[in-house]
N, C-alpha and C positions, 0 to 999 in steps of 0.2 A: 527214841527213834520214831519217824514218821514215816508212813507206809504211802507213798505217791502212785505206786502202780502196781497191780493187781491182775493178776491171767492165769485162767483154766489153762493148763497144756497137754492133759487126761487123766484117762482111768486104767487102771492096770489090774489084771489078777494075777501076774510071774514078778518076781523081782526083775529076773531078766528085762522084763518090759521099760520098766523104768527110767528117768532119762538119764544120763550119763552122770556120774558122782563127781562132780567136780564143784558144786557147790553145798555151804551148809546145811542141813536138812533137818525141818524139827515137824515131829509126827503129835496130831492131836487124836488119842482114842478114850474111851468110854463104854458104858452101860450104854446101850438103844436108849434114845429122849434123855441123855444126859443132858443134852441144850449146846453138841458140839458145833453146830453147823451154825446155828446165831452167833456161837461166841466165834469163831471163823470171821463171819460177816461184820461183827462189831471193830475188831482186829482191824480189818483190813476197808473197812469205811464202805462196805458196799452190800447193798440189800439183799442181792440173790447171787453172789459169788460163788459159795456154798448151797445145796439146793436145800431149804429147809421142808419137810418134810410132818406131817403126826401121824404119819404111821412108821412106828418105830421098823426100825430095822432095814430102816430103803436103802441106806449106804450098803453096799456090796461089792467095792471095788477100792483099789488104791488110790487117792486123786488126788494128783498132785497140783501146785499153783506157785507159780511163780512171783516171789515180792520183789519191787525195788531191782526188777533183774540180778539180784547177786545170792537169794538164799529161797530155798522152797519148802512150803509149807504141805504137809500131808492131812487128808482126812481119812483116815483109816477107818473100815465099818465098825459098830457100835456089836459090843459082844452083848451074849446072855441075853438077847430077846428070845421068848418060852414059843411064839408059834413060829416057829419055820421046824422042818424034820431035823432028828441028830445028827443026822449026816450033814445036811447045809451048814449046820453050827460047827460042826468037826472042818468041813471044809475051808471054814471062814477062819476059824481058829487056828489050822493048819497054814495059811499063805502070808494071816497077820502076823505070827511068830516067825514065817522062816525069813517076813523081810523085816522085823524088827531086829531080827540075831545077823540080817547077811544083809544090811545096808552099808555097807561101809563110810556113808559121807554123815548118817545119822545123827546129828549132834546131841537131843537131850529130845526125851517123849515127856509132854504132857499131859498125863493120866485127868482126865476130867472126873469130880464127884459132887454126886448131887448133896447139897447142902441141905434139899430138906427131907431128906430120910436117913435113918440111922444107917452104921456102917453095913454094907453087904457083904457077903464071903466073898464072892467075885471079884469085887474090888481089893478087899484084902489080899486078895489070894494070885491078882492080875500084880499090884504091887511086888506082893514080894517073888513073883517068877523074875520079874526087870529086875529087882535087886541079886539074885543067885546068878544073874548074867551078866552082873554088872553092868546093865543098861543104865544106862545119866536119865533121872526125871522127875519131874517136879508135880506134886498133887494141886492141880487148881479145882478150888470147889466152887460150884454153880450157880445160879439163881439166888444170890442171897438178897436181891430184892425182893423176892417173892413173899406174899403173905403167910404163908408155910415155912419159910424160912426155922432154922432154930441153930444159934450157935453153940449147943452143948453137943448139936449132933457132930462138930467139929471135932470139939476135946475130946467123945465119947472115940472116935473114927483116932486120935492120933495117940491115946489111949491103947489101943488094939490094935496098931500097929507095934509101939513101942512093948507088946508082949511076944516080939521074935526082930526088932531091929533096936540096936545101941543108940542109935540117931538116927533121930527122923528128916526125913528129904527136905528140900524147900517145901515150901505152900505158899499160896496163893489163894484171896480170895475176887472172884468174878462176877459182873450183872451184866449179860448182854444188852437187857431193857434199858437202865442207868449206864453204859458203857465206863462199869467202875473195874478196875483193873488193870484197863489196857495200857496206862504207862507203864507197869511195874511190868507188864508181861513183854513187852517190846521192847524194855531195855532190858533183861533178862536177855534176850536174842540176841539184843544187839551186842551185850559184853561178851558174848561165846562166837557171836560171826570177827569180832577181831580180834581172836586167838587161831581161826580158820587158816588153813594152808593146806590147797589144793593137794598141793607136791607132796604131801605126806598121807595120802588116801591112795591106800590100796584094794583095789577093786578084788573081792573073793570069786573065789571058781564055786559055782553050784553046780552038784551034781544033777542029773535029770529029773530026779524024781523029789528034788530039794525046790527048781524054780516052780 
């Protein structure tokens, strides 16, 4: 698949806010300085699409982007950055879950992990909540053009997974710098946007204190 058009259409903190589920929808989230907002921009051929950011943790909202006008791409905030209060982390963690579980058009989350550090709990642990919910999502790990780079920290990561899951998800590996992966990740979208039908998404009722 080839990405020809690209547009910010906002940011949201309710699911409610969101634009109307009538198209396919794949959420990209992460650790803060995963390298989500480059790989975004590699994706979609455009250098500040995504705002990239070194100060972890700027994403704070839902933002949504429209491809190709027929499917939307989310950047959801980057969890487990250590300086914001536990309340701002509860509150982040609170809005990313109830629209990860109360999307209804949702097709498949891309869990981003850095390739050059060993596995995290939080990663782990963000894994296997999508798995108990039966959320569809694929592990893309990050920078592997980096000098830092190390791929045992791969097998070490799917290793410790495979010590509470039977089978392991897809994976993927990514370089924003070398734009290595973005076939394999575009057509990955693209085989699940035409299995898409609108007519079979039904929009969930959130309660008040859900949106």
């Amino acid at each position: 698949m080839e990405i020809t058009a690209s547009h910010f259409i906002g940011s949201f903190v309710k699911v409610s806010q969101c634009p109307p589920p009538d198209k396919p929808e794949y959420a990209f989230v992460g650790r803060s300085n995963v390298g989500k907002s480059s790989l975004i921009n590699m994706l979609t051929g455009r250098k500040s699409l995504a705002k990239v950011s070194i100060t972890p943790g700027k994403t704070q909202t839902i933002n949504h982007f429209i491809i190709n006008n027929n499917w939307y791409l989310v950047d959801l905030p980057g969890y487990g950055y250590a300086k914001v209060s536990k309340t701002q982390r509860r509150d982040w963690e609170k809005f990313i879950q109830n629209y990860l579980v109360k999307r209804p058009n949702l097709q498949c989350v891309f869990l981003l992990i850095d390739s050059r550090i060993p596995p995290q709990t939080l990663d782990l642990e963000f894994a296997n909540w999508l798995g108990e919910r039966q959320i569809p999502f694929v592990i893309v790990f990050t920078k592997i053009d980096d000098k830092k780079y190390k791929p045992q920290n791969i097998e070490v990561f799917k290793k410790a997974m495979l010590q509470t899951w039977e089978a392991l998800p897809d994976m993927l590996r990514t370089s924003a710098e070398k734009r290595l992966g973005k076939e394999e990740l575009l057509d990955y979208i693209a085989k699940i946007n035409k299995q898409f039908k609108a007519a079979d998404i039904q929009p969930l009722e959130l309660l008040p204190d859900e949106e």
